[in-house]
N, C-alpha and C positions, 0 to 999 in steps of 0.2 A: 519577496521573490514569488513570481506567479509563473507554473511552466503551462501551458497552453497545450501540451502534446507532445510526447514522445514518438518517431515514428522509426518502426520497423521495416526498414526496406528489403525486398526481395530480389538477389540481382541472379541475372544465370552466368555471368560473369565475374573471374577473381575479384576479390575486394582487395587490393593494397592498401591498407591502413598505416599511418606514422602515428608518431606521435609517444608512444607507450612505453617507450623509455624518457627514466626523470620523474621525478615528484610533481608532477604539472598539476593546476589546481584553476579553473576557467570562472568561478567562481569572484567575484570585484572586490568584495573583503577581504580576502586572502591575502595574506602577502608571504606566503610561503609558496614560490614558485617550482623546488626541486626536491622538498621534502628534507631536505637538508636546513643543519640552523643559522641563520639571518648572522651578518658578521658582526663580532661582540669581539669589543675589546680585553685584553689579557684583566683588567681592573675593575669589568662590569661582569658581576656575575649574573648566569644566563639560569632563567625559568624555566624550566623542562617540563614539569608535570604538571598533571590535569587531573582533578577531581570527579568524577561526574555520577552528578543523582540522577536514579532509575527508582522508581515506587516499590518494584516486586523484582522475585530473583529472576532470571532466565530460562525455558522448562528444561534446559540441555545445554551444552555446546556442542553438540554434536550438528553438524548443517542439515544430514539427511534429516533429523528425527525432529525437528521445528516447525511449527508454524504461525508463528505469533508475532507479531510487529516489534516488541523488544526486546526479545531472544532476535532475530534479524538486525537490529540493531547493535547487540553484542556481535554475534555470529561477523558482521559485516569488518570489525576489527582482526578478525584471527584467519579469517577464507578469503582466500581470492577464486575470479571464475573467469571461465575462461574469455567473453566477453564481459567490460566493463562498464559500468555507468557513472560518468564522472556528477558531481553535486549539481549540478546544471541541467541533468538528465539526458545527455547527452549519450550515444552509446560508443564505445571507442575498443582498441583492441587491450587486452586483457592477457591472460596466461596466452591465450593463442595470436600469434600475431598477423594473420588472414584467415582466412575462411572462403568459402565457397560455395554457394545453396545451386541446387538441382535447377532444369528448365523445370520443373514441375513441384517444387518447393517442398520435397521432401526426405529431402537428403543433404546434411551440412557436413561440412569436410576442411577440417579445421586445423591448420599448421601449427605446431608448440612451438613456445620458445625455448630455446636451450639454456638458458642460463639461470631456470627455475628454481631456488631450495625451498626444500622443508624447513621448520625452524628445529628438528632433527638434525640438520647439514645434509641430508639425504636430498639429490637430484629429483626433479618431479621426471618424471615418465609416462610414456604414452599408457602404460599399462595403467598408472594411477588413474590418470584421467577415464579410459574406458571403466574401470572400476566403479570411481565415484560417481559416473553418470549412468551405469547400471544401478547401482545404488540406490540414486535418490527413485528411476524409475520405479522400483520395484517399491520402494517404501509407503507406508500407507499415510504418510502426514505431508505427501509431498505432490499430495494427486492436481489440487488448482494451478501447481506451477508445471507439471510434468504429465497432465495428462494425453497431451500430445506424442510425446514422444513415444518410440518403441522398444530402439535399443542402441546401444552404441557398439562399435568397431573399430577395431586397432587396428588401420593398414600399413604403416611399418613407425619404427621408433620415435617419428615427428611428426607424424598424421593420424590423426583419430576420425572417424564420419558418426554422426550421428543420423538414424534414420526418425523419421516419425511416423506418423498413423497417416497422416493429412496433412495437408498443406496450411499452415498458420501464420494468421498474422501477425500476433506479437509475438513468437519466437525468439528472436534476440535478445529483447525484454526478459524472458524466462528466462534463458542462460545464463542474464547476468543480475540473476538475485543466488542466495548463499543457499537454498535448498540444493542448487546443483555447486556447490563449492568445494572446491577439489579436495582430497582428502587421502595422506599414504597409505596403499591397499595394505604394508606389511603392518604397518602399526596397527591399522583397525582390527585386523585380523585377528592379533597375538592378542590384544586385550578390546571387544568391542565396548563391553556397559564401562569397563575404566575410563573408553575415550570420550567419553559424553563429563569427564571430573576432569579430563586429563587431557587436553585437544591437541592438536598438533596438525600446525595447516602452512598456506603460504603467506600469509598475508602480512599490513606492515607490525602488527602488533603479536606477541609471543606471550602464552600464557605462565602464570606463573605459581596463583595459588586461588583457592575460591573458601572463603569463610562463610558458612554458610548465614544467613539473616544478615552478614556486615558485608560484608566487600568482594571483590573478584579484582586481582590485580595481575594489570599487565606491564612487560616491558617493551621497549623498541625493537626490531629484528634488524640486526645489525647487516644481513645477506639477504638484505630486502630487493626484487629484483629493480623494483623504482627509486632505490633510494632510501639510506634510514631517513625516520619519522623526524622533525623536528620536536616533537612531545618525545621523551625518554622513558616517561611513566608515567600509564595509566591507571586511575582506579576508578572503577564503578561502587559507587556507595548505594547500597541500598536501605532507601527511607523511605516508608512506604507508607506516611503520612505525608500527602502533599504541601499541607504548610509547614509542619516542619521540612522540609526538604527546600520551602522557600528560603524560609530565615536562614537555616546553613547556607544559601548561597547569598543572602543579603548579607551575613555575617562572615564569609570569606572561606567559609570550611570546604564549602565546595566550587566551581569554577562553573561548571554547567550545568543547568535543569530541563530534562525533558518533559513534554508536556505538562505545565505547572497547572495546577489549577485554576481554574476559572477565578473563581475566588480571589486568587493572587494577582492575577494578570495586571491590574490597575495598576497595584504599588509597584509591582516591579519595574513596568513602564514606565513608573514616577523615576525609579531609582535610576540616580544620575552616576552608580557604578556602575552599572548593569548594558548592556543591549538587549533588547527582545526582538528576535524575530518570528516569525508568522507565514503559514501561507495556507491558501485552500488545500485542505485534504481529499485524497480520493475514496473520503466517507460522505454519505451523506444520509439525510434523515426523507420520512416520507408517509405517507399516507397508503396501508395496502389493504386492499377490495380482496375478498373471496369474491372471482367473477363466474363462477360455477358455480354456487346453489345459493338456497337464502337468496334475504334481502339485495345483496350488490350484485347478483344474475341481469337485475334491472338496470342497465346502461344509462338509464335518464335518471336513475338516483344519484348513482356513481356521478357523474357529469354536474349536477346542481352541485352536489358539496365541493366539486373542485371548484366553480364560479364561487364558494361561500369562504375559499379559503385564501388569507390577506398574510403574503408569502413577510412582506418585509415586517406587519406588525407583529408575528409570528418569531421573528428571528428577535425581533425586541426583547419580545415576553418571555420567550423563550431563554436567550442567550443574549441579553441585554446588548444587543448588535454585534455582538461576538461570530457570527457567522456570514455564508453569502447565501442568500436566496438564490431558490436553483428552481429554471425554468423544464430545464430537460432531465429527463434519468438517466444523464451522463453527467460525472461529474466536470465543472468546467476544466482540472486540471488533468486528465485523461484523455491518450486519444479517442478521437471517434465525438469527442463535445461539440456538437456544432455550433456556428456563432450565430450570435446574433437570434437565435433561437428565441419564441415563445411561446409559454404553454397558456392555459385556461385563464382569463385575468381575474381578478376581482372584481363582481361585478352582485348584488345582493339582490336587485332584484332578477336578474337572469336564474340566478339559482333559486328565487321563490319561485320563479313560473313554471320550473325545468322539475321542483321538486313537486308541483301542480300537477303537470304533465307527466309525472310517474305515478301517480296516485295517491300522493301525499299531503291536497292542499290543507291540513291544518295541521302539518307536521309528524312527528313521530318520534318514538325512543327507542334509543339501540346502544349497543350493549358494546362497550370498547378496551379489551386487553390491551395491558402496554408493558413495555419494560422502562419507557423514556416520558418520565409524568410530568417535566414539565411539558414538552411541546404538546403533550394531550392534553394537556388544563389549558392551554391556551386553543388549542382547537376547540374544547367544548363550549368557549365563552364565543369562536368564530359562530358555529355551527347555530348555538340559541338565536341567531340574529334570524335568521331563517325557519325558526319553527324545531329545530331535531334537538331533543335533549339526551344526552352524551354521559353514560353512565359509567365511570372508568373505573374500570379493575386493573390494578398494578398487579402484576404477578411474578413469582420467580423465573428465573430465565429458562429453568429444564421445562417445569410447565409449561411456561409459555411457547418454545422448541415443541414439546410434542403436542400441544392443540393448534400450533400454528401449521406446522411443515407435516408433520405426521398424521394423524386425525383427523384435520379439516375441519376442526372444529372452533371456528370460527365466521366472524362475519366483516368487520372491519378493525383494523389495527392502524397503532402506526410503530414503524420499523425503521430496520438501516442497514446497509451495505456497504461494504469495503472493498475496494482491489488493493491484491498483493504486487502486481505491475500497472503500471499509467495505462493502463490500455482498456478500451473497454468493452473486450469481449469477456473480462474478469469478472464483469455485474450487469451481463446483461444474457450472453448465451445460456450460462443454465439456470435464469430466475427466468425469462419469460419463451423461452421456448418449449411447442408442447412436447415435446418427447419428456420434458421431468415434471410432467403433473402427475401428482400420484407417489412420492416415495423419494422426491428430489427435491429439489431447492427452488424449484416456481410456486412460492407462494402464495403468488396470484390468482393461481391454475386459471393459466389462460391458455387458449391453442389455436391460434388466429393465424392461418395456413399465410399470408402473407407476411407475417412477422416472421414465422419461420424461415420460409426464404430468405428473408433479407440476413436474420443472423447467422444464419449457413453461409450467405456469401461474404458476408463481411469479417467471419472467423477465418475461413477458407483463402478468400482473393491475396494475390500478391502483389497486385497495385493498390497503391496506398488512396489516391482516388478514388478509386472505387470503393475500397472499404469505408473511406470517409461520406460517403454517398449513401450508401448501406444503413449508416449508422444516422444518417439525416433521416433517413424512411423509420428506421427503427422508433427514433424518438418521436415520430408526427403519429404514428400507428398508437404509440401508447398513448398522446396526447388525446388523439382523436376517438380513438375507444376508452377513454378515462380508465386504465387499466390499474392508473394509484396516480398518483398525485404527490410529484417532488417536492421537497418543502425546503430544503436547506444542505448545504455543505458547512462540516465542524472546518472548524481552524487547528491547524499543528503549530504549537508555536515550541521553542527552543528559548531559553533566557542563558545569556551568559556575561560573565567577567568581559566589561569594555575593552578590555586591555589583551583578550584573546582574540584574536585575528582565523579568519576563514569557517566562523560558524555559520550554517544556516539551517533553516527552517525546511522541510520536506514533505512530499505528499503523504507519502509511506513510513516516514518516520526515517528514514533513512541515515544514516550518522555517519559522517567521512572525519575523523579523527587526525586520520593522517593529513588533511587541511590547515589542519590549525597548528598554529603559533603564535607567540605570545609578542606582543606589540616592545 
């Protein structure tokens, strides 16, 4: 499954949405169309439960207080929000069953359903809702998904508005991840740190107990408002040795493994129990320039080592083809990737005469912090073809955080980025615009008055063209001022039990549960 883009649209016009009653699943391998289980005769007994390996525990279940791809992954079984995203990445309606955005895009006005429960028996309410979306605003681990917004409003029992700062373009996309996942204001209230052991939400799965270092088990919510789950029982096993976490599932203890190891990938692919799926993450790897002092100040340095750097034999060495070479600093499965895009090619002698032309005809040696030692070993073997001998220092990650982001104490790296939504003003608004040189998240520290523009407008705009257009200038500015140099998108891959129907593979890691059933 490859998704191309997600796109948040901005209407000043009601949206009528169907669709959101019923276990609907758009997904091809699915064959659980209503969340309900597949007709089984009185003499065939029926599979209901699903094992599934996670490496590490969860840091919460609590939605507001998450920010991690496999706590969201949990999180995404127990929360529902109020816009949804079906496995397809589709956006559809959710707890609220229309909505409404401002002529000036900021302000959404959002109808409940009524027929919401808690897995309490408790009705959901407008109060919940304004609640949980003050909530996550106000929370400190909820800032990349909610910094937009500003507050939310209860206008009477079945209409909620949420206001923002500004007018944004992936909006939707936020709404409908689990940091804004609704959550009953009484329960949180009476006990908040219990809620984070002891959750209680909408969604189709109902918690049950959490062992700590073994398992988290859940069951079905039988007043699910889509439909019970065709899975009855869930557990998340935690094995936090990825080969072991293989073999349990090549030996049948468990049914699905999230992100297997590299290392594994082969045999399980071999294994004729098994399916693997796969798809481009909205991670990717990269080459990042200090473009503010020091050596990479000099644009014609920066520039030769992007002609020196050979994207696909990189992904070999690196990731024994295990990745896709990425032309632009979007990744391709986000919006805003433009197509057909290319960046600086391979080309050895371009970058001898470019690294000439900066002062360096008989080379030089520079000095390269990393967290990620293969693709830097392979870079330093690119780079020798050229003259620059490439002396890598691995470092711990807090180090290497504050000489990279804090200090500035650096000169070249290579690095990586992730969106928490397909959208890509998640990895690109505050890594290279200049308002965050200095104390923020541009790395780079670059502040190139027309890059700014464009990612003000392309955060901002509510036509989708246009932001798409945005993000074309965006990527050719970086390209053309060799601001760092993309190198690769990781792969998400998911392995499971042939005989489980409706898994796939996701940008973000995403986990729809209530998909699956068993063949």
């Amino acid at each position: 499954m490859r998704l191309k883009g997600i796109f948040c649209y901005f209407l000043i016009f009601t949206m009528i949405l169907t669709g959101c009653s019923g276990g609907g699943n758009n997904a091809p391998a699915a064959s659980n169309e209503s969340g309900a289980n597949s007709d089984q005769t009185a003499e065939t007994a029926v599979k209901d439960s699903v094992n599934f390996s996670i490496n590490a525990e969860p840091s919460t279940l609590d939605p507001q207080k998450g920010n991690d791809l496999l706590t969201f992954a949990v999180h995404s079984q127990i929360f529902d929000t109020l816009v949804r995203e079906n496995a397809d990445g589709s956006l559809v309606p959710g707890l609220a069953e229309k909505w409404t955005i401002s002529e000036d895009g900021k302000e959404i006005v959002f109808t409940l359903r009524n027929d919401v429960k808690f897995h309490n028996g408790d009705l959901m309410t407008a109060d919940d809702v304004v609640y949980s979306l003050n909530r996550a605003i106000t929370s400190t681990f909820t800032k990349r998904i909610t910094g937009s917004m500003d507050k939310a409003e209860k206008i009477d029992d079945s209409t909620v508005k949420l206001v923002l700062k500004y007018s944004y373009g992936p909006i939707l996309d936020c709404i409908a991840t689990t940091n804004v996942g609704i959550v009953p204001q009484k329960a949180v209230e009476a006990n908040e740190e219990g809620f984070a052991r002891n959750p209680v939400g909408t969604g189709p799965f109902k918690f049950k107990e959490w062992n700590n270092g073994e398992k988290i088990v859940f069951e079905s919510f039988k007043d699910y408002y889509r439909g019970e789950a065709s899975i009855k029982n869930l557990t998340f096993k935690i094995i936090s040795d990825k080969t072991s976490a293989a073999v349990a599932l090549e030996n049948g203890e468990v049914d699905v493994l999230l992100s297997p190891d590299e290392a594994d990938r082969k045999n399980l692919i071999a294994n004729e129990k098994l399916t693997y799926y796969e798809t481009e993450s909205n991670s990717f790897y990269f080459v990042s320039f200090n473009n503010e002092t020091g050596l990479f100040s000099n644009k014609l340095l920066r520039e030769a080592i992007s002609y020196a750097v050979d994207r696909e034999s990189l992904v070999m060495g690196a990731l024994e083809g295990n990745g896709a070479p990425l032309e632009s600093a979007i990744p391709t499965n986000t919006f805003g990737s433009p197509e057909n895009f290319k960046g600086n090619q391979f080309d050895i002698e371009k970058a001898k005469a470019l690294l000439a032309e900066a002062g360096y005809p008989n080379g030089l040696t520079i000095k390269v912090p990393t967290l990620y030692l293969k693709p830097t070993e392979v870079l330093q073997d690119q780079l020798r073809q050229i003259g620059i001998v490439a002396e890598i220092e691995q470092m711990e990650r807090g180090a290497w955080l504050q000489d990279v982001y804090t200090d500035n104490k650096y000169e070249i790296t290579v690095g990586s980025y992730s969106a928490l939504v397909p959208d890509a003003d998640q990895i690109t608004y505050n890594r290279y615009h200049g308002d965050f040189v200095g104390g923020g998240n541009n790395m780079v520290r670059c502040n190139i008055p027309e890059l700014n523009k464009e990612l003000d407008l392309a955060r901002t705009s509510q036509s989708v063209d246009e932001r798409k257009a945005a993000y074309l200038r965006v990527s050719e500015i970086l390209r053309d001022e060799s601001v760092l140099i993309p190198l690769y998108s990781s792969m998400n891959g998911i392995a499971a039990n042939k005989d489980l129907k409706g898994v796939q593979a996701h940008p973000v890691q995403r986990v729809y549960v209530y998909d699956y059933s068993w063949k």
